[in-house]
Backbone as JSON Lines, residues from 0, in Angstrom:
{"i":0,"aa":"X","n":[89.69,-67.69,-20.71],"ca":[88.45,-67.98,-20.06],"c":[87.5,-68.56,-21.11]}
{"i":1,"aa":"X","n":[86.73,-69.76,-20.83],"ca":[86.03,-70.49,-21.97],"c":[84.75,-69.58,-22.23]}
{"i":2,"aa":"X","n":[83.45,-69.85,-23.2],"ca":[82.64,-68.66,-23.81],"c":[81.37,-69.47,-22.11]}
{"i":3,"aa":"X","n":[81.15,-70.42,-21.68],"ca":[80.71,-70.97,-20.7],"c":[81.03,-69.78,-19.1]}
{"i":4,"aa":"X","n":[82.17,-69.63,-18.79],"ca":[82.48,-69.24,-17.91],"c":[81.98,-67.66,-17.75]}
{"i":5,"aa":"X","n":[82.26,-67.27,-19.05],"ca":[81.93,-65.85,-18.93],"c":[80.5,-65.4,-19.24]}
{"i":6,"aa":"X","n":[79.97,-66.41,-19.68],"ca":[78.45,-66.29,-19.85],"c":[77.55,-66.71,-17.69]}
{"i":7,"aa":"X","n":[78.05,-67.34,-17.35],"ca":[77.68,-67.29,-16.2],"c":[78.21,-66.57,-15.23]}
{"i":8,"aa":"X","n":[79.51,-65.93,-15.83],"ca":[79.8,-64.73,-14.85],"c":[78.3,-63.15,-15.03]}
{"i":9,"aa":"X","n":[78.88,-63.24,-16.2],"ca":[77.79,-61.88,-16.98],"c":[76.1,-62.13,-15.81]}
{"i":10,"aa":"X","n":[75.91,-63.76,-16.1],"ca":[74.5,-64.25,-15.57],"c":[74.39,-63.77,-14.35]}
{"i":11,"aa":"X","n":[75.8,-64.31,-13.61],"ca":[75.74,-63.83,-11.8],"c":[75.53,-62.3,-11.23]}
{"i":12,"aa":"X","n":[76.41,-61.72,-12.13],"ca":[76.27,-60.49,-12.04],"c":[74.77,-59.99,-11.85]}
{"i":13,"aa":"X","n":[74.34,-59.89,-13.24],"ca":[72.94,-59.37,-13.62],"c":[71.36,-59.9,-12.54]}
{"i":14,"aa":"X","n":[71.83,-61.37,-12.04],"ca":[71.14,-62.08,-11.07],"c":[71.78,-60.87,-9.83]}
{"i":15,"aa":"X","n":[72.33,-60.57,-9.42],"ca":[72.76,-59.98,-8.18],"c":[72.25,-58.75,-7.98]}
{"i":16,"aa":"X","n":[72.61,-57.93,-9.48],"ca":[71.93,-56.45,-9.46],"c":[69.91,-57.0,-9.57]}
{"i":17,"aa":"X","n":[69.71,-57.53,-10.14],"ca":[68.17,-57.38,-9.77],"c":[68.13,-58.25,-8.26]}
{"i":18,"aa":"X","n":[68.54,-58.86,-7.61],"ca":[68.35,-58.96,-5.93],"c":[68.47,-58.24,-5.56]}
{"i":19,"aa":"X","n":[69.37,-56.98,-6.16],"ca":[69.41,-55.91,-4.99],"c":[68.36,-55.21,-5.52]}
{"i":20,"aa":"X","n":[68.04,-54.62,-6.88],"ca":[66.66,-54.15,-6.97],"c":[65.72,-54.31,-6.43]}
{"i":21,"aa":"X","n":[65.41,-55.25,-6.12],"ca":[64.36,-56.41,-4.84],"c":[64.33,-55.72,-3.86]}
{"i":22,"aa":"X","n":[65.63,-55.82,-3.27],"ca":[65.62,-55.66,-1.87],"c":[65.7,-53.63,-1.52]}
{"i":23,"aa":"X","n":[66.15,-53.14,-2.76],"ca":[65.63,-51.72,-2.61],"c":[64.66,-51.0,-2.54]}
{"i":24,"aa":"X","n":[63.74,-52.11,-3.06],"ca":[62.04,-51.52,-3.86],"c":[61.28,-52.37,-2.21]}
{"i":25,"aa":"X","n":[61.86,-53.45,-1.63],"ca":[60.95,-54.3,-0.59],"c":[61.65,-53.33,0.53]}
{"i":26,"aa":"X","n":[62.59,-52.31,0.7],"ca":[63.1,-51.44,1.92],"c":[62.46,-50.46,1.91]}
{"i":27,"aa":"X","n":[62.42,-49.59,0.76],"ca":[61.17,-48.79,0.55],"c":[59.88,-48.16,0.68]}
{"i":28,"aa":"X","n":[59.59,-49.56,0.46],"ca":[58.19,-49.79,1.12],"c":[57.86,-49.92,2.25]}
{"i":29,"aa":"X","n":[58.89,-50.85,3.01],"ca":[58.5,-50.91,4.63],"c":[58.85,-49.35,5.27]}
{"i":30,"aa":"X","n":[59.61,-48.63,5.09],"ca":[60.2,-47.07,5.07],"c":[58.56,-46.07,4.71]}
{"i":31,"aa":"X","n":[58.29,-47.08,3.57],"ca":[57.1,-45.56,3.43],"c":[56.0,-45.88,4.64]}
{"i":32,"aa":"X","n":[56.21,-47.17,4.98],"ca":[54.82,-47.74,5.71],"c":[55.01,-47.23,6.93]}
{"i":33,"aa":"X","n":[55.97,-47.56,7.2],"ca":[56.44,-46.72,9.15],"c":[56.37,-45.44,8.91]}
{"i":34,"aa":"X","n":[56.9,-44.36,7.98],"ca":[56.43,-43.17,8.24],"c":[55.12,-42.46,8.9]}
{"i":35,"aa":"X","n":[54.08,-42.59,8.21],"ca":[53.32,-42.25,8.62],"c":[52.07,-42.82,9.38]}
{"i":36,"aa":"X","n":[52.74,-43.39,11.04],"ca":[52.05,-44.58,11.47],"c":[51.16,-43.37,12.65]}
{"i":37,"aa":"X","n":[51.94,-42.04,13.17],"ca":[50.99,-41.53,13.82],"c":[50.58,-40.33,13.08]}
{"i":38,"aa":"X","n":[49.26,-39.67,13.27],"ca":[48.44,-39.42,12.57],"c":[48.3,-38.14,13.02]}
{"i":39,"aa":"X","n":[48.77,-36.52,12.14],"ca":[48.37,-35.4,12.87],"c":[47.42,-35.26,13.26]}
{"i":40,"aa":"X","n":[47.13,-34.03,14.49],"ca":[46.35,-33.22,15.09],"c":[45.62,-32.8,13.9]}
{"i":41,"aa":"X","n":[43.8,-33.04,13.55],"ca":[42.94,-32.39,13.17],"c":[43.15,-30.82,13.22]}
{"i":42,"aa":"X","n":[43.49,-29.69,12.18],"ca":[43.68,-28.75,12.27],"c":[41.71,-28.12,12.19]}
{"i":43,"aa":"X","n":[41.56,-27.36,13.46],"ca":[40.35,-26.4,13.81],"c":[40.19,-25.44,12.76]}
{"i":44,"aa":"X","n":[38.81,-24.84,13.27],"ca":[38.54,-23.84,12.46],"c":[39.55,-22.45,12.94]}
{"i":45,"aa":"X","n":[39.47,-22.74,14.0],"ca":[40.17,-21.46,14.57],"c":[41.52,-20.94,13.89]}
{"i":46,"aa":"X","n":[41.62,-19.81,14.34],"ca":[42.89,-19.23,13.9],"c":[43.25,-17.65,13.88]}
{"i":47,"aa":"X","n":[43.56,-17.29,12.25],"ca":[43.69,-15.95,12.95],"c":[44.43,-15.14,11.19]}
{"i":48,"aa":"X","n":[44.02,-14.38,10.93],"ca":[44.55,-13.2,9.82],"c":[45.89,-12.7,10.31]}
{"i":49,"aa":"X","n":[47.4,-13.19,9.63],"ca":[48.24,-12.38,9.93],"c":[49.0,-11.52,7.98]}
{"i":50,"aa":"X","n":[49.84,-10.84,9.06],"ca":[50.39,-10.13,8.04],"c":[51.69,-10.75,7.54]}
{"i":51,"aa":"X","n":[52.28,-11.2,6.49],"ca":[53.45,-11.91,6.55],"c":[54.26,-11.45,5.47]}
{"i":52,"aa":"X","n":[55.47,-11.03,5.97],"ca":[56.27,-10.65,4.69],"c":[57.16,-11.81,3.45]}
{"i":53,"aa":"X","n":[56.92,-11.52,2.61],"ca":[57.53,-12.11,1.81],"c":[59.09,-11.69,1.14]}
{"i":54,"aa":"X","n":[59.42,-12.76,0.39],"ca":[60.86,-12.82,0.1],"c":[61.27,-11.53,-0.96]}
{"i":55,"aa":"X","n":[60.69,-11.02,-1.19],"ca":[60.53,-10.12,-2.79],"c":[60.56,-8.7,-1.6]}
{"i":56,"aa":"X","n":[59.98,-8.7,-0.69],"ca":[60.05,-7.62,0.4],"c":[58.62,-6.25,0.3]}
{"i":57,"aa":"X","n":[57.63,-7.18,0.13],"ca":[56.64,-7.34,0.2],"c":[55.38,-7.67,0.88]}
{"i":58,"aa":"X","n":[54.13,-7.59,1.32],"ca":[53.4,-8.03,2.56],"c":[52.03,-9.02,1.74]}
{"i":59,"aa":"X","n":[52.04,-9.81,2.22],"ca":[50.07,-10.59,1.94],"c":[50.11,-10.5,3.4]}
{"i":60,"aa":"X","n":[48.53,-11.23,3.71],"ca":[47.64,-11.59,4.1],"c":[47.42,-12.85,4.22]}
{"i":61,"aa":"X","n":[47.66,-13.86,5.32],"ca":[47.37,-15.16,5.42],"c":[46.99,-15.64,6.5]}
{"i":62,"aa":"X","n":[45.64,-16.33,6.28],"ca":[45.3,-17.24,7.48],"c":[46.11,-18.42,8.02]}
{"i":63,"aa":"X","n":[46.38,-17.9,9.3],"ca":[47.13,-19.09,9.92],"c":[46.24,-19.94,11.34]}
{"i":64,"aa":"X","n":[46.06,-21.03,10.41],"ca":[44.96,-21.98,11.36],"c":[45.69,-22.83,12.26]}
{"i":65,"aa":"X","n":[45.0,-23.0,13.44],"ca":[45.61,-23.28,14.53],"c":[45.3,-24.93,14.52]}
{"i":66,"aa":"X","n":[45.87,-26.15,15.1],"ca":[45.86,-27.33,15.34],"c":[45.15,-27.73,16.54]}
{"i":67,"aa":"X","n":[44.27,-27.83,16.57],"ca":[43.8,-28.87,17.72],"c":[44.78,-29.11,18.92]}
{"i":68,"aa":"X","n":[44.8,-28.74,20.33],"ca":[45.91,-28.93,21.21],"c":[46.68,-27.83,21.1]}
{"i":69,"aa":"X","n":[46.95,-27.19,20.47],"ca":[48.17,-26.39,20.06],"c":[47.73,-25.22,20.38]}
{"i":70,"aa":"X","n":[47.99,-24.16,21.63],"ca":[47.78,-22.54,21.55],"c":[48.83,-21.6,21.49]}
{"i":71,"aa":"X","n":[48.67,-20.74,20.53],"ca":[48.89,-19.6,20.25],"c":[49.19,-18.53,21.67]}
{"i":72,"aa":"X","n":[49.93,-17.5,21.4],"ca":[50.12,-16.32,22.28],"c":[48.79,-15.58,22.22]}
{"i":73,"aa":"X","n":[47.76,-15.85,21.04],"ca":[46.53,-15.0,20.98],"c":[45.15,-15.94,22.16]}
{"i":74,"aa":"X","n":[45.4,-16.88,22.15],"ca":[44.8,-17.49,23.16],"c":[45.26,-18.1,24.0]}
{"i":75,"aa":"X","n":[44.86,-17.95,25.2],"ca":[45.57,-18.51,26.61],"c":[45.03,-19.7,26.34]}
{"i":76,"aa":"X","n":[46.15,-21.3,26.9],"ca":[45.8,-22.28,26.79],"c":[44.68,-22.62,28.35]}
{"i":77,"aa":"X","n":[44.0,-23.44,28.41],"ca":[42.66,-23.47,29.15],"c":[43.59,-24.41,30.99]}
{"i":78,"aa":"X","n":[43.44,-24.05,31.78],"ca":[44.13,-24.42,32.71],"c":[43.27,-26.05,33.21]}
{"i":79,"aa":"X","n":[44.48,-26.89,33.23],"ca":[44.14,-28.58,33.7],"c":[44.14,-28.15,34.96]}
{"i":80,"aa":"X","n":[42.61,-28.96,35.18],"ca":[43.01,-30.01,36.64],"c":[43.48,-29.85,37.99]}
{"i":81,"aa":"X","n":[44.31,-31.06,37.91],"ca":[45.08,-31.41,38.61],"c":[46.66,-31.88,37.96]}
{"i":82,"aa":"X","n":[47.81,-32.06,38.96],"ca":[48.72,-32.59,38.15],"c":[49.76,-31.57,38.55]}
{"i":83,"aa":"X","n":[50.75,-31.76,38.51],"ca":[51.88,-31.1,38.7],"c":[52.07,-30.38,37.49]}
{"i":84,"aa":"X","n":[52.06,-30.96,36.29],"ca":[52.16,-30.22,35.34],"c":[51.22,-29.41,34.95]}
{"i":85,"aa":"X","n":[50.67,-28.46,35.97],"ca":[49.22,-27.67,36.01],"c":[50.2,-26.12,35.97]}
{"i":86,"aa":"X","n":[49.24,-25.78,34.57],"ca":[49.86,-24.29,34.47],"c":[49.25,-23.34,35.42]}
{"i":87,"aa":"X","n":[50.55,-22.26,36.26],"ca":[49.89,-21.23,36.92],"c":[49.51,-20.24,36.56]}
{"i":88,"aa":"X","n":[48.13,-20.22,37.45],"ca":[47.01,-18.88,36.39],"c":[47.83,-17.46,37.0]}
């Protein structure tokens, strides 16, 4: 193989791995961009003091705040409307 041939093999190569670098770093990005296109529920003040055991077998104390939309067994959710999908009181 002449010192020509293998110098533009080496070239092609190295040209190929940074296209794909390119195209890993430009997939990436469109990936991070669609993730987070919808936007959580505003978490409320509301909530509530529970007791929670830990891994060590152990207890704290932690506030667990409730989401906007979202009810708990400690509060009844507020009855809609109209609508078929109307919870019975």
């Amino acid at each position: 193989m002449n010192t020509g041939t293998a110098n533009f093999l080496v070239g092609a190569a190295l040209l190929t791995l940074l296209a794909l670098a390119f195209v890993t770093v430009a997939l990436g990005v469109v990936t991070a961009l669609k993730v987070n296109d919808v936007a959580p529920e505003p978490i409320t003040p509301h909530g509530r003091w529970e007791l929670r055991p830990l891994p060590d077998g152990t207890h704290e104390y932690a506030w667990i705040a409730r989401q906007a939309g979202h009810y708990g067994p400690e509060i009844p959710r507020p009855p809609s409307a109209t609508g078929r999908h109307r919870i019975p009181t």
